[in-house]
C-alpha positions in Angstrom: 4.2 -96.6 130.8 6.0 -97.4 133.7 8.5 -99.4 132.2 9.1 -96.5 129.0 12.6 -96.0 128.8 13.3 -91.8 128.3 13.8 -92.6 124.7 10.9 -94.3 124.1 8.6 -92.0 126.1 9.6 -89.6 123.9 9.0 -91.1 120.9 5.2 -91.9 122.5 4.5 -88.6 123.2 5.6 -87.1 120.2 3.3 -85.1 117.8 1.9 -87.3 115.1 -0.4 -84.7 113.1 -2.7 -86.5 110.5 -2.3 -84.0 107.6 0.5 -85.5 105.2 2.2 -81.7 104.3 1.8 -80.8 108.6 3.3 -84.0 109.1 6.2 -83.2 106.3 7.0 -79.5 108.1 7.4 -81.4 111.1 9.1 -84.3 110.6 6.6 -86.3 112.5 5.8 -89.6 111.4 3.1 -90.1 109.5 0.8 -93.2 110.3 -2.3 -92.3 108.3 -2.2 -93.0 104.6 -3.6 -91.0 101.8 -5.8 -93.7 101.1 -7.8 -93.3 104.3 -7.6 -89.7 104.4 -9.8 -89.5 101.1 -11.8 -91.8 102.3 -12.1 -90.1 105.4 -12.9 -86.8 103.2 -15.9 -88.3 101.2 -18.2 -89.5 104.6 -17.8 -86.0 105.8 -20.8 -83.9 105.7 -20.4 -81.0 102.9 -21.5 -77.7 103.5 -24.7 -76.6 101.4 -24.7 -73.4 100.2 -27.7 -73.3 98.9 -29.8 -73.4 101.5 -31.5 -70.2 102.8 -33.9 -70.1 105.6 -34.2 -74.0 105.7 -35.0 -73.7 102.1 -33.1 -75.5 99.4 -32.8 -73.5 96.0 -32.0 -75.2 92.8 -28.9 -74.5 90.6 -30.2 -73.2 87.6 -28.1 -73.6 84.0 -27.6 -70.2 82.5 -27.8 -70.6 78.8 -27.8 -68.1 75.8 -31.8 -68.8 75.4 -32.5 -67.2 79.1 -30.2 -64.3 78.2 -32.6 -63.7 75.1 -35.4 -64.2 77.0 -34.3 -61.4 79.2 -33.0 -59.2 76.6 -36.1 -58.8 74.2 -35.1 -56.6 71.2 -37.8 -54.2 71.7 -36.3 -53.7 75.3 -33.1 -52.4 73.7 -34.5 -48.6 73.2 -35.8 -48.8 76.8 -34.8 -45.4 77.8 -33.1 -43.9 74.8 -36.0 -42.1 73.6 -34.6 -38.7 71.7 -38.1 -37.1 72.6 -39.4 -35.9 75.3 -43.5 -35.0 75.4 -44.1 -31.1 76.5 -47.6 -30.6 77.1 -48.8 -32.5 74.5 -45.8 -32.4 71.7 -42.9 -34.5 71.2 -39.8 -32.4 71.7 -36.7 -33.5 70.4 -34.4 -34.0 73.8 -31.3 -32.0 72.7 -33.3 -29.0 71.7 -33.9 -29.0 75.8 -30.8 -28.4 76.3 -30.9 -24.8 74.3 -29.9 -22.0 76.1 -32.1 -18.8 75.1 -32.6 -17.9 71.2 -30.1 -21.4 70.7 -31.8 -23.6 67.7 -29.1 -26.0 68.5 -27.2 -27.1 72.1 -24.0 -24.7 72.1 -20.6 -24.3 74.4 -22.3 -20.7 74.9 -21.7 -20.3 78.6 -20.5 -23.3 79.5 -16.6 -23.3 77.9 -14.3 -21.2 80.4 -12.4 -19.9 77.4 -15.6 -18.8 75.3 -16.7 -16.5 78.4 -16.3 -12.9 77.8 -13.8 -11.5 79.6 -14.1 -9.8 83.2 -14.3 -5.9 83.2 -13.6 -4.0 85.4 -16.3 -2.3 87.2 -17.4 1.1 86.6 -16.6 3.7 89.5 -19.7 4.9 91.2 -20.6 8.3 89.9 -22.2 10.4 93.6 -24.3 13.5 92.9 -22.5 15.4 95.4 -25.6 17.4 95.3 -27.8 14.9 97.3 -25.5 15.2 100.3 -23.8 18.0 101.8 -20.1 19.2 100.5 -18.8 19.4 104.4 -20.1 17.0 106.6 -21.1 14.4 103.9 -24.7 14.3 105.6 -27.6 12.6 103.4 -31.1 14.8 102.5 -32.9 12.8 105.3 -30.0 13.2 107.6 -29.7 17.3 106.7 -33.2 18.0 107.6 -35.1 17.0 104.4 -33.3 19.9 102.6 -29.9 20.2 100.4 -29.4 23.4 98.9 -27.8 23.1 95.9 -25.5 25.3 93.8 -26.9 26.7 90.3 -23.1 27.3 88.5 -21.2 23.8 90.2 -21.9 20.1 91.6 -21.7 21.6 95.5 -24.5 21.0 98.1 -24.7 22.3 101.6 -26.9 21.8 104.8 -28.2 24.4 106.6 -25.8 24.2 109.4 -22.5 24.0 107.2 -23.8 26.7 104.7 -22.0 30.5 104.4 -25.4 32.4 104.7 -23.9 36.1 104.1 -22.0 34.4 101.4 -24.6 33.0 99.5 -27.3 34.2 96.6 -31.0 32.4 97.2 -32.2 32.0 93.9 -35.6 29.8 94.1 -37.0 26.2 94.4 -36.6 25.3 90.4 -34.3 27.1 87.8 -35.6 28.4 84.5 -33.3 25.8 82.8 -34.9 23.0 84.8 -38.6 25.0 83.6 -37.3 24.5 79.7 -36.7 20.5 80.0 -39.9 20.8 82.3 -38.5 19.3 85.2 -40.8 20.1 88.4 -39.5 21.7 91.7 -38.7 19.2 94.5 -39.2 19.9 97.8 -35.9 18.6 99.0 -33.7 21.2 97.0 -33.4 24.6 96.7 -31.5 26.2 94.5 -28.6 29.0 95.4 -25.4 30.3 94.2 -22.4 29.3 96.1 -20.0 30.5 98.3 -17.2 29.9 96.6 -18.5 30.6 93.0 -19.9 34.0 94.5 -16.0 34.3 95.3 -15.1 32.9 91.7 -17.0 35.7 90.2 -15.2 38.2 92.2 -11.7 37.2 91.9 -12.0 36.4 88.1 -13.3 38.4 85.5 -13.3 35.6 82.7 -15.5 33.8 85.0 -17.8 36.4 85.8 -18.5 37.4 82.3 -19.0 33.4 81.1 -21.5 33.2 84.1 -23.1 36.5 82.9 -23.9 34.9 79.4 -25.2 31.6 80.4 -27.6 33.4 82.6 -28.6 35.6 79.9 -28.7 32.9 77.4 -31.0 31.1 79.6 -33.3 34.0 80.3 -34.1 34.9 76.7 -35.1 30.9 76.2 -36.5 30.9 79.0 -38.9 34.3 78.1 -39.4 32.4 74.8 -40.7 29.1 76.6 -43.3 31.2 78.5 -44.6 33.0 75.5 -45.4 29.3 73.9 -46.5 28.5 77.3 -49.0 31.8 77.6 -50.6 30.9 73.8 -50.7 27.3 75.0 -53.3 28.2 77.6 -55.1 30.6 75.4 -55.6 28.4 72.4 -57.2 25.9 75.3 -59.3 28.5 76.4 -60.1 29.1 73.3 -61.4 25.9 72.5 -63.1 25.6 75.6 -65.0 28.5 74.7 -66.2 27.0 71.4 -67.5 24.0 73.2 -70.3 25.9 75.1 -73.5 26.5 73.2 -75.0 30.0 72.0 -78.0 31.1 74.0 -81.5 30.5 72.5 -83.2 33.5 72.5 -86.7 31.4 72.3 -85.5 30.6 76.4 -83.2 33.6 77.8 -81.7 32.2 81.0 -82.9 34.2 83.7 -81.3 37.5 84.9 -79.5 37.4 88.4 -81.4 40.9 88.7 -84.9 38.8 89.0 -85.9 37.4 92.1 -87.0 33.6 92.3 -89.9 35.2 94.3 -91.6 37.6 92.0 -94.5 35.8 90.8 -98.1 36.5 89.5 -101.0 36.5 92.1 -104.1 35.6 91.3 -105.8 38.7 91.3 -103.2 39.7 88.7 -101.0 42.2 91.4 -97.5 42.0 91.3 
C-alpha cells in the first residue's frame, strides 16, 4: 500500500458491490459473475414457512374431492329452515314477523310514507271549576273546598269569594239528583257573583235563568215521586216476605212478664 500511487488507491478502495443491478447504478465494477451468484443462491439456507412451534406441517393439495367432502349436499339447508318450532308446532318463519291481526308480513309501520300523518294535539280542556277563578289555587291547595257556580264554569276559594254577593244553594243540585250523581265533599254548589249581577243588569237573562230552574224543579218533583213509589213497592215486597202468624203458637204479648209462672200448689 505504501507504494499505491493516488490513482490506484483509489481505484482499491472503491466500492465494488456484489449485486449485478447495485453494481450497474453505481458504475462499480463488477467482479462476481452471475454464474457464481446462483450458485451462491442455491447453498443458502431457505426459510421454512411451515414450521410452527418446532413443528413441521405438510402442504396439503386442495382438490375438488376435499371441497365435496366438506360441502355435503344435505349441509346446504344448514340454517335456511322456513320454520321455526313454538311450543311444540312448526311455525312458518315469515308469519313471525306479523305485526298484530297481519296474516302476512306487511310495510304496516315500518314505510315512513305509509305512516299516518302527525296531528296536532288536542288543547287541554281545564274544569275551571276544580280550581279557583282568582288565584288559580287547586281543591287541596283551597282548603279541600271549591265552591262552584250553578249557572257558569267559575269556581272560587273561600278567601277570593264575594260572600254578600253570593246565593248558597246546597252540596248537590237537583239536576245532578236526576242523572244520579252523588254530592262530593269537595264542592259546594252556589250562584255567583257575577251571574247574581247578570240577573240584575239583564232582564233576558234573568228570565232564561228563571225557566231552567223551573224546568228543572218540575223534573226534578217528578224524579222524587218515582223515587217515593220506588221505596214503597220495596217495602212492599218486604212485607210479603214475612210469614202470617199461627194462631196454633201466638207469639207472646210484651204485656206478659217472662216471670209469671205456675207454682206448684197451683197459686199464681
Amino acid at each position: 500500500m505504501l507504494n499505491w500511487d493516488f490513482t490506484g488507491m483509489i481505484e482499491h478502495c472503491k466500492d465494488k458491490p456484489a449485486d449485478i443491478l447495485v453494481a450497474k447504478d453505481t458504475g462499480a465494477a463488477v467482479t462476481v459473475k452471475e454464474e457464481d451468484e446462483r450458485k451462491w443462491l442455491e447453498r443458502i439456507e431457505q426459510v421454512q414457512s411451515r414450521v410452527f412451534h418446532g413443528k413441521k406441517y405438510a402442504k396439503q393439495k386442495d382438490d375438488c374431492n376435499s371441497i365435496a367432502e366438506d360441502w355435503a349436499r344435505a349441509d346446504r339447508r344448514l340454517g335456511k329452515e322456513t320454520t321455526v318450532m313454538v311450543d311444540g308446532f312448526a311455525i312458518s318463519k315469515q308469519s313471525m314477523s306479523c305485526g298484530d291481526w297481519e296474516a302476512v308480513p306487511t310495510m304496516a309501520g315500518k314505510d315512513p310514507r305509509l305512516a299516518e300523518p302527525k296531528r296536532a294535539k288536542k288543547a287541554a280542556v281545564i274544569n275551571q271549576e276544580h280550581q279557583c277563578w282568582d288565584c288559580n289555587q287547586k281543591t287541596q291547595d283551597a282548603g279541600g273546598m271549591i265552591f262552584r257556580c250553578r249557572w257558569c264554569e267559575k269556581g272560587f276559594c273561600e278567601d277570593c269569594l264575594d260572600w254578600p254577593m253570593t246565593e248558597l244553594i246546597g252540596d248537590n243540585l237537583k239536576e245532578y239528583d236526576l242523572l244520579e250523581f252523588p254530592a262530593v265533599t269537595q264542592a259546594y254548589y252556589i250562584r255567583c257573583p257575577s251571574c247574581t249581577d247578570l240577573q240584575k243588569s239583564d232582564a233576558a237573562a234573568q228570565d232564561f235563568f228563571a225557566k231552567q230552574a223551573m224546568e228543572i224543579d218540575k223534573q226534578h218533583s217528578v224524579w222524587l215521586d218515582e223515587q217515593d213509589a220506588k221505596v214503597a213497592a220495596i217495602d212492599a215486597e218486604q212485607n210479603a216476605l214475612i210469614p202470617e202468624q199461627n194462631p196454633l203458637f201466638p207469639t207472646p204479648s210484651d204485656d206478659l212478664s217472662l216471670t209469671d209462672a205456675s207454682t206448684i200448689d197451683g197459686s199464681m
